[in-house]
mmCIF file of the N, C-alpha and C atoms, coordinates in Angstrom:
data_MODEL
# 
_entry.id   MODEL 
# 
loop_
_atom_site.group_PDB 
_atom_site.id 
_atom_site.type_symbol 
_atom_site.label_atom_id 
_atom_site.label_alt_id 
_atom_site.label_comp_id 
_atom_site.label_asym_id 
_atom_site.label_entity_id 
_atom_site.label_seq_id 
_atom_site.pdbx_PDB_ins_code 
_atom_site.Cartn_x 
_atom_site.Cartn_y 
_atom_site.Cartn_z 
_atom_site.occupancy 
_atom_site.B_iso_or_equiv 
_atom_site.pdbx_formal_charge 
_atom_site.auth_seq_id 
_atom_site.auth_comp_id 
_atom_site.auth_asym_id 
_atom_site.auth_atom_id 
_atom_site.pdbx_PDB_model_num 
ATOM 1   N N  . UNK A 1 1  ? 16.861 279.289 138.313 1.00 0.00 ? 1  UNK A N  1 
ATOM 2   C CA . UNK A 1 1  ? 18.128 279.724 138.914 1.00 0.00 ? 1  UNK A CA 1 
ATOM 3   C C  . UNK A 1 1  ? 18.360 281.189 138.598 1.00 0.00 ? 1  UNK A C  1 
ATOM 4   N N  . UNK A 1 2  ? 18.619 282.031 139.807 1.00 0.00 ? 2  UNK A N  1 
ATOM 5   C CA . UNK A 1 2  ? 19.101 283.505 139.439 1.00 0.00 ? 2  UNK A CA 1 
ATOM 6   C C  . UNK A 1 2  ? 20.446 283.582 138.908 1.00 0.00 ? 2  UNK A C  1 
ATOM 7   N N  . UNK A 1 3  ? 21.146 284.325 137.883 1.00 0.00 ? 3  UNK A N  1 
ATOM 8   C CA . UNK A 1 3  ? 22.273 284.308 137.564 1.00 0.00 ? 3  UNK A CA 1 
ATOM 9   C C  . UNK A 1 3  ? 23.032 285.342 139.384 1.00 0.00 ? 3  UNK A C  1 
ATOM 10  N N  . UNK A 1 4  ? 24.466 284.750 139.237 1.00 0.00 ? 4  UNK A N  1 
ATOM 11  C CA . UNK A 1 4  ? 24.219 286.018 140.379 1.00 0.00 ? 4  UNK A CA 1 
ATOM 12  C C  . UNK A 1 4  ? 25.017 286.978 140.293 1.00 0.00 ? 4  UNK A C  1 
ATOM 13  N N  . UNK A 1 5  ? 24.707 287.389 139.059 1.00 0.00 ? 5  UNK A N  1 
ATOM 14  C CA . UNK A 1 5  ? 25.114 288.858 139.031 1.00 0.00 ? 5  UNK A CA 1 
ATOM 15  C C  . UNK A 1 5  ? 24.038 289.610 139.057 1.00 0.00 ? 5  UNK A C  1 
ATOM 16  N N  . UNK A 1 6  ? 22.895 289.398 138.887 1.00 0.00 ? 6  UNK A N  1 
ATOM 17  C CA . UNK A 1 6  ? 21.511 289.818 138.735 1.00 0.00 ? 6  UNK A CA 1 
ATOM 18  C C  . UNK A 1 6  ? 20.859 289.383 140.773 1.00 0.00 ? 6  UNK A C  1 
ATOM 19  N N  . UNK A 1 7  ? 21.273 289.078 141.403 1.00 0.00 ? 7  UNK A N  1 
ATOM 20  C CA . UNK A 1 7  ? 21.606 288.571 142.738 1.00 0.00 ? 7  UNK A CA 1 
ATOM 21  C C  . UNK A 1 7  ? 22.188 289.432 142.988 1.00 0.00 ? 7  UNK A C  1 
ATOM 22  N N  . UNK A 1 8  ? 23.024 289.797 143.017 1.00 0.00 ? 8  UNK A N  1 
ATOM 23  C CA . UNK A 1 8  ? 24.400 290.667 143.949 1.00 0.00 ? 8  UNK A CA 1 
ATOM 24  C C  . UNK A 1 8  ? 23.772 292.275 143.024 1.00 0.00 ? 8  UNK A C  1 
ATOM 25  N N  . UNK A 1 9  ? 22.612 292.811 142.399 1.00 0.00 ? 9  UNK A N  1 
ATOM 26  C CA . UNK A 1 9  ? 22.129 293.641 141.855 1.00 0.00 ? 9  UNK A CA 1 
ATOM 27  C C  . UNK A 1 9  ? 22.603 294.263 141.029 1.00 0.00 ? 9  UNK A C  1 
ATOM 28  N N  . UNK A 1 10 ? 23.800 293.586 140.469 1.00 0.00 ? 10 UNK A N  1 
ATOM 29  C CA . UNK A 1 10 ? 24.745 293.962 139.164 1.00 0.00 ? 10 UNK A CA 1 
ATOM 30  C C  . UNK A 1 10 ? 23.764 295.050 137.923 1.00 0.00 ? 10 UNK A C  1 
ATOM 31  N N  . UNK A 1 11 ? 22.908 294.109 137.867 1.00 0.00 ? 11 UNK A N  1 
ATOM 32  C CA . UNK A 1 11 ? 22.262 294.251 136.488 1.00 0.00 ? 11 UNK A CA 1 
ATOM 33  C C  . UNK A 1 11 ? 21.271 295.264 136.748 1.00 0.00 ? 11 UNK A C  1 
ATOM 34  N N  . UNK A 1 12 ? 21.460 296.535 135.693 1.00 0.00 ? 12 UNK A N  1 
ATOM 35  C CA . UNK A 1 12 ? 21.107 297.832 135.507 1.00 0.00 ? 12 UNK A CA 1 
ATOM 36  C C  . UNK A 1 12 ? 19.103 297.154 135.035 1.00 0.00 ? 12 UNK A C  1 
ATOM 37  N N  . UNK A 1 13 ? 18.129 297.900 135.514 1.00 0.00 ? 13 UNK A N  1 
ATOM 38  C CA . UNK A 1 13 ? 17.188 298.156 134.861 1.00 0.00 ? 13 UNK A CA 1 
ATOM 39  C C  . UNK A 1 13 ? 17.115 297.521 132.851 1.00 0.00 ? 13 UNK A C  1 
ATOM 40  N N  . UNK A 1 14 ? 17.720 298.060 132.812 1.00 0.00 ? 14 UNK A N  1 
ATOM 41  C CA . UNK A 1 14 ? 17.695 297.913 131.024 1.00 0.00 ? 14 UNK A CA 1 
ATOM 42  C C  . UNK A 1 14 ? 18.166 296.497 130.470 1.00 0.00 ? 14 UNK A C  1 
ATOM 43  N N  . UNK A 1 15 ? 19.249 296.210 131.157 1.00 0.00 ? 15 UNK A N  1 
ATOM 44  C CA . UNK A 1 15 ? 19.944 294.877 131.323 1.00 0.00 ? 15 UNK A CA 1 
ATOM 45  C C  . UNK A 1 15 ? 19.028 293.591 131.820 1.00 0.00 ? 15 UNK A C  1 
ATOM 46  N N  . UNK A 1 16 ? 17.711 294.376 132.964 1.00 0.00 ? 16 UNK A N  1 
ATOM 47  C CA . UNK A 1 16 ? 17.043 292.802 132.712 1.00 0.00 ? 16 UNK A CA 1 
ATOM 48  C C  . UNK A 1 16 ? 15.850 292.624 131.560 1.00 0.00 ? 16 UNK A C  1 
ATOM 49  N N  . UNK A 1 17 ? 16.084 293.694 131.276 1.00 0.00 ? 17 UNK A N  1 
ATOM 50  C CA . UNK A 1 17 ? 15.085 293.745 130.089 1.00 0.00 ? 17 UNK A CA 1 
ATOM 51  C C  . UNK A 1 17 ? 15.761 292.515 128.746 1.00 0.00 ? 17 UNK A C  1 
ATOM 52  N N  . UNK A 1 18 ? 16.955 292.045 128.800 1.00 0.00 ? 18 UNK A N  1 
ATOM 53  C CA . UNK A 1 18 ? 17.240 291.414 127.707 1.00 0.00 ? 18 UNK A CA 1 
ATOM 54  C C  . UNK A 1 18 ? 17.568 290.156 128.422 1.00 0.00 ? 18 UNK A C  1 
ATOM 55  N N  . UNK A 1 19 ? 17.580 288.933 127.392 1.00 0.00 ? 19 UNK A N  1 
ATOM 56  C CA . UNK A 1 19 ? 18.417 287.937 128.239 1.00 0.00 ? 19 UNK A CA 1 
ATOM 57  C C  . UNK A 1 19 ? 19.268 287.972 128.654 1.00 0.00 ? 19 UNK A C  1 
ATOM 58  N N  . UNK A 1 20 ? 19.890 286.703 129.605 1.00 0.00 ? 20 UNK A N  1 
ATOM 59  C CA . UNK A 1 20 ? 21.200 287.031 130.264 1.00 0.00 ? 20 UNK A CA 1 
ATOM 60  C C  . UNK A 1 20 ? 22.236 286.459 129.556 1.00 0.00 ? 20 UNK A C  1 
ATOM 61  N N  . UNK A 1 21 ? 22.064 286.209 128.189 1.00 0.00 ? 21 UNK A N  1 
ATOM 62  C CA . UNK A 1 21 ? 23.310 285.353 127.634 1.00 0.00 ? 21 UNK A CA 1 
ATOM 63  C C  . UNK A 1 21 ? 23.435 286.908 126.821 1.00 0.00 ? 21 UNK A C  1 
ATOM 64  N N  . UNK A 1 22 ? 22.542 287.790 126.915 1.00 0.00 ? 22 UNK A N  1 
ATOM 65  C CA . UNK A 1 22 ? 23.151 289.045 125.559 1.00 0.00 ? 22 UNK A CA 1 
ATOM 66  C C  . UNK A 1 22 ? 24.425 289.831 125.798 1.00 0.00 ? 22 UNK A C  1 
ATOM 67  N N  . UNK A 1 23 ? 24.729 290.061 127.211 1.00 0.00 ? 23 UNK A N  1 
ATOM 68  C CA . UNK A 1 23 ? 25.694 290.762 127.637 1.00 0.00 ? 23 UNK A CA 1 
ATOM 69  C C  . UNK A 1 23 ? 27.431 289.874 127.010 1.00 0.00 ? 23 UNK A C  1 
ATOM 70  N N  . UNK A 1 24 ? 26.693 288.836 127.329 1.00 0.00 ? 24 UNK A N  1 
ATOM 71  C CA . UNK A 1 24 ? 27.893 287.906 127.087 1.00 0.00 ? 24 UNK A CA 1 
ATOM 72  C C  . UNK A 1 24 ? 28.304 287.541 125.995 1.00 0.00 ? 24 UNK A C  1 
ATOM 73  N N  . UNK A 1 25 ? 26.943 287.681 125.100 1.00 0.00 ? 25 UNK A N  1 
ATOM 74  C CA . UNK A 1 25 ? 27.610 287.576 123.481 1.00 0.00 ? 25 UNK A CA 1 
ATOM 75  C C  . UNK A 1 25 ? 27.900 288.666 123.054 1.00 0.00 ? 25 UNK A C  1 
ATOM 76  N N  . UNK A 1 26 ? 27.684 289.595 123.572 1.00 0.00 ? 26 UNK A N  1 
ATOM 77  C CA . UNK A 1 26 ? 28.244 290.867 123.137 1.00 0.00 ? 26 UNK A CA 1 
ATOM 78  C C  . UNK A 1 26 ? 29.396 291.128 123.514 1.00 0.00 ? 26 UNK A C  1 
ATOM 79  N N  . UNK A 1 27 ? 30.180 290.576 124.487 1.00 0.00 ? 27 UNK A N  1 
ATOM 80  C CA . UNK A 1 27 ? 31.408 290.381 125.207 1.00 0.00 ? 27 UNK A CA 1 
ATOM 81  C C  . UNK A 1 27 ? 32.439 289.979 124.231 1.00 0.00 ? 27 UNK A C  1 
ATOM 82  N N  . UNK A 1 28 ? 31.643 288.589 124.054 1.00 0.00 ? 28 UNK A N  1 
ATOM 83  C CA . UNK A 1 28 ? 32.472 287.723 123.266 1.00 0.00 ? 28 UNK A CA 1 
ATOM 84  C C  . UNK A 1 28 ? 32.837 288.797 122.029 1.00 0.00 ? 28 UNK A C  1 
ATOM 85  N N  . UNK A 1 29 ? 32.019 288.719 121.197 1.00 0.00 ? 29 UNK A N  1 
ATOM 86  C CA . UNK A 1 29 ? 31.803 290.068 119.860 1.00 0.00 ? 29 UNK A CA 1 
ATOM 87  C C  . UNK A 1 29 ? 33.045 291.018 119.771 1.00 0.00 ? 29 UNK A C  1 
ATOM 88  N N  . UNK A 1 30 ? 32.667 291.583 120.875 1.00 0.00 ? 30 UNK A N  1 
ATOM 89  C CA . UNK A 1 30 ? 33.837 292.830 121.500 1.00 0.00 ? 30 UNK A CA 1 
ATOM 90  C C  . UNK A 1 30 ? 35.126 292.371 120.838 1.00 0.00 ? 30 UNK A C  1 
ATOM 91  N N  . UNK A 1 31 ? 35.230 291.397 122.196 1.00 0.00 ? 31 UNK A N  1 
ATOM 92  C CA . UNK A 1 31 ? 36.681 290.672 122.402 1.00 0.00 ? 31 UNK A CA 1 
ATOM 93  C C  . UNK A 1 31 ? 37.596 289.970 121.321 1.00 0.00 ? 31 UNK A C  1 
ATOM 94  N N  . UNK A 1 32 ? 36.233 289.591 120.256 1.00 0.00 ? 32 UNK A N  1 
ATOM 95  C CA . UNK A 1 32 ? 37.055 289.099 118.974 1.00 0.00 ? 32 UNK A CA 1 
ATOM 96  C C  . UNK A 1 32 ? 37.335 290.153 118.166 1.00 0.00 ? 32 UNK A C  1 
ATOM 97  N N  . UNK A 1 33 ? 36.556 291.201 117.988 1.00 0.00 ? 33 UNK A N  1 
ATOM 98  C CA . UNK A 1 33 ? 36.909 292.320 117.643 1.00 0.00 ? 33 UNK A CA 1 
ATOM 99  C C  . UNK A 1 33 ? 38.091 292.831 117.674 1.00 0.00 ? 33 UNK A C  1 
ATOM 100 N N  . UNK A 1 34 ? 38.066 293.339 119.125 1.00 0.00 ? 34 UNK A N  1 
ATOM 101 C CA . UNK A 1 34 ? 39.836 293.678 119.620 1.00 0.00 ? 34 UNK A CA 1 
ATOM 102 C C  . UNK A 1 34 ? 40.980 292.805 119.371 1.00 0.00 ? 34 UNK A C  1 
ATOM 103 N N  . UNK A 1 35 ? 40.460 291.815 119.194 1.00 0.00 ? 35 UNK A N  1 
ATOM 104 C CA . UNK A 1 35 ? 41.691 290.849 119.033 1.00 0.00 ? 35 UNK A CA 1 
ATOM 105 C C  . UNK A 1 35 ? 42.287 290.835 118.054 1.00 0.00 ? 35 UNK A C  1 
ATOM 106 N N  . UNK A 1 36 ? 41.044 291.019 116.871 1.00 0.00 ? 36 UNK A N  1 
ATOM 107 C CA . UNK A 1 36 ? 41.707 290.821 114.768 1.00 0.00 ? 36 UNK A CA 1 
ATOM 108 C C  . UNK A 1 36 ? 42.301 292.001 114.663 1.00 0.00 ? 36 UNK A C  1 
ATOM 109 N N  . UNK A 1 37 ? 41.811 293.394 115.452 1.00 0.00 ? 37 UNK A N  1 
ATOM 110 C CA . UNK A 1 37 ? 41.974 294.537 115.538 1.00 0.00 ? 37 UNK A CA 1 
ATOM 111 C C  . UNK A 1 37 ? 43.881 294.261 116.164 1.00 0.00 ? 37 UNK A C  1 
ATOM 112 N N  . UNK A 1 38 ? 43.612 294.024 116.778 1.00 0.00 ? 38 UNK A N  1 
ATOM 113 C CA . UNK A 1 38 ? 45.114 293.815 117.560 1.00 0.00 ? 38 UNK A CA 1 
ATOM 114 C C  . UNK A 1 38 ? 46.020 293.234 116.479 1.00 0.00 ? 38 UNK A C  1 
ATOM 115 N N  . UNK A 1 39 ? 45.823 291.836 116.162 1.00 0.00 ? 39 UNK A N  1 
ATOM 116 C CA . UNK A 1 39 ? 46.441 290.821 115.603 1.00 0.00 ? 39 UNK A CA 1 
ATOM 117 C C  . UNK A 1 39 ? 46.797 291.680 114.146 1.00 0.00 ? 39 UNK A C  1 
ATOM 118 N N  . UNK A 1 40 ? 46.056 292.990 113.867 1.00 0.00 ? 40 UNK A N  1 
ATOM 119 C CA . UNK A 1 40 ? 46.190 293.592 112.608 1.00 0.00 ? 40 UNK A CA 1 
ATOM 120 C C  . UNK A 1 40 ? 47.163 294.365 112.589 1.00 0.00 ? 40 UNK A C  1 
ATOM 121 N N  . UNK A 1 41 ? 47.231 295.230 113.843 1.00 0.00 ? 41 UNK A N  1 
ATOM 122 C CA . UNK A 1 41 ? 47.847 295.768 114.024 1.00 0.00 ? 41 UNK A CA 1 
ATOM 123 C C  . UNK A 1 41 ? 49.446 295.413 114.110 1.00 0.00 ? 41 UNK A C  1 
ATOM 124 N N  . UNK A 1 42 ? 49.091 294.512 115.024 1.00 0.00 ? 42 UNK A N  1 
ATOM 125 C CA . UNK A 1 42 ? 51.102 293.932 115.093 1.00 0.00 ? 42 UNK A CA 1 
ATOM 126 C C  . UNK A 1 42 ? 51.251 292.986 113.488 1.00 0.00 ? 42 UNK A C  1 
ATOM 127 N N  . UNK A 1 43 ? 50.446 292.953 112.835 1.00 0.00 ? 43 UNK A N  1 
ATOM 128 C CA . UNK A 1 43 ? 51.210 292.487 111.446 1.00 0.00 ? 43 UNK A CA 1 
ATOM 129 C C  . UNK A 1 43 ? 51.510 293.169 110.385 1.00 0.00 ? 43 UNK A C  1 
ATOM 130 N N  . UNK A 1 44 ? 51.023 294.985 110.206 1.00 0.00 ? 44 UNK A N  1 
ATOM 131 C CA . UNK A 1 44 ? 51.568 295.954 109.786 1.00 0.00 ? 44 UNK A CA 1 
ATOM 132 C C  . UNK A 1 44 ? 52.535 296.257 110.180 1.00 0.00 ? 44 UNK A C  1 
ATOM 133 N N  . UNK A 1 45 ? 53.383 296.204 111.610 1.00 0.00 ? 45 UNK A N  1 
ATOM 134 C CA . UNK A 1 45 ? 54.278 296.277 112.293 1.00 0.00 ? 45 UNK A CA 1 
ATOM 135 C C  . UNK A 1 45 ? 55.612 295.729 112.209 1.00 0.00 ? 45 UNK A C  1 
ATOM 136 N N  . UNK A 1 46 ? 55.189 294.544 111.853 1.00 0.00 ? 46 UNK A N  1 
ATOM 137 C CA . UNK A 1 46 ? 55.962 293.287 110.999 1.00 0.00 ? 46 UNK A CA 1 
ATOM 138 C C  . UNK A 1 46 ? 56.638 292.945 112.701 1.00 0.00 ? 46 UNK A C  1 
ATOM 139 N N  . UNK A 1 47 ? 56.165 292.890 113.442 1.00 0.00 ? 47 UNK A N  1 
ATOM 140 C CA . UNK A 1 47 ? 56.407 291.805 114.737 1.00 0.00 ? 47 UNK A CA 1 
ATOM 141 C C  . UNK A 1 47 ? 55.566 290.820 114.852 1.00 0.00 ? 47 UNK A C  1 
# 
């Protein structure tokens, strides 16, 4: 099965060079990141 973002030619050269779950765990990564980052922020804040 083609993912289809790799279909619709989303995916850069370099990008098929890795699997297709890496983008996405790196997403995820990000996103929890920003979030503790966030969640840190508004509790110095005291809101």
């Amino acid at each position: 099965m083609v993912p289809a973002s790799r279909a619709n030619g989303a995916h850069t050269a370099n990008c098929d060079l890795l699997p297709d779950a890496f983008p996405y765990g790196v997403a995820l990564q990000a996103q929890a990141v920003l979030d503790f980052l966030r969640h840190d922020d508004t509790a110095e804040q005291g809101t």
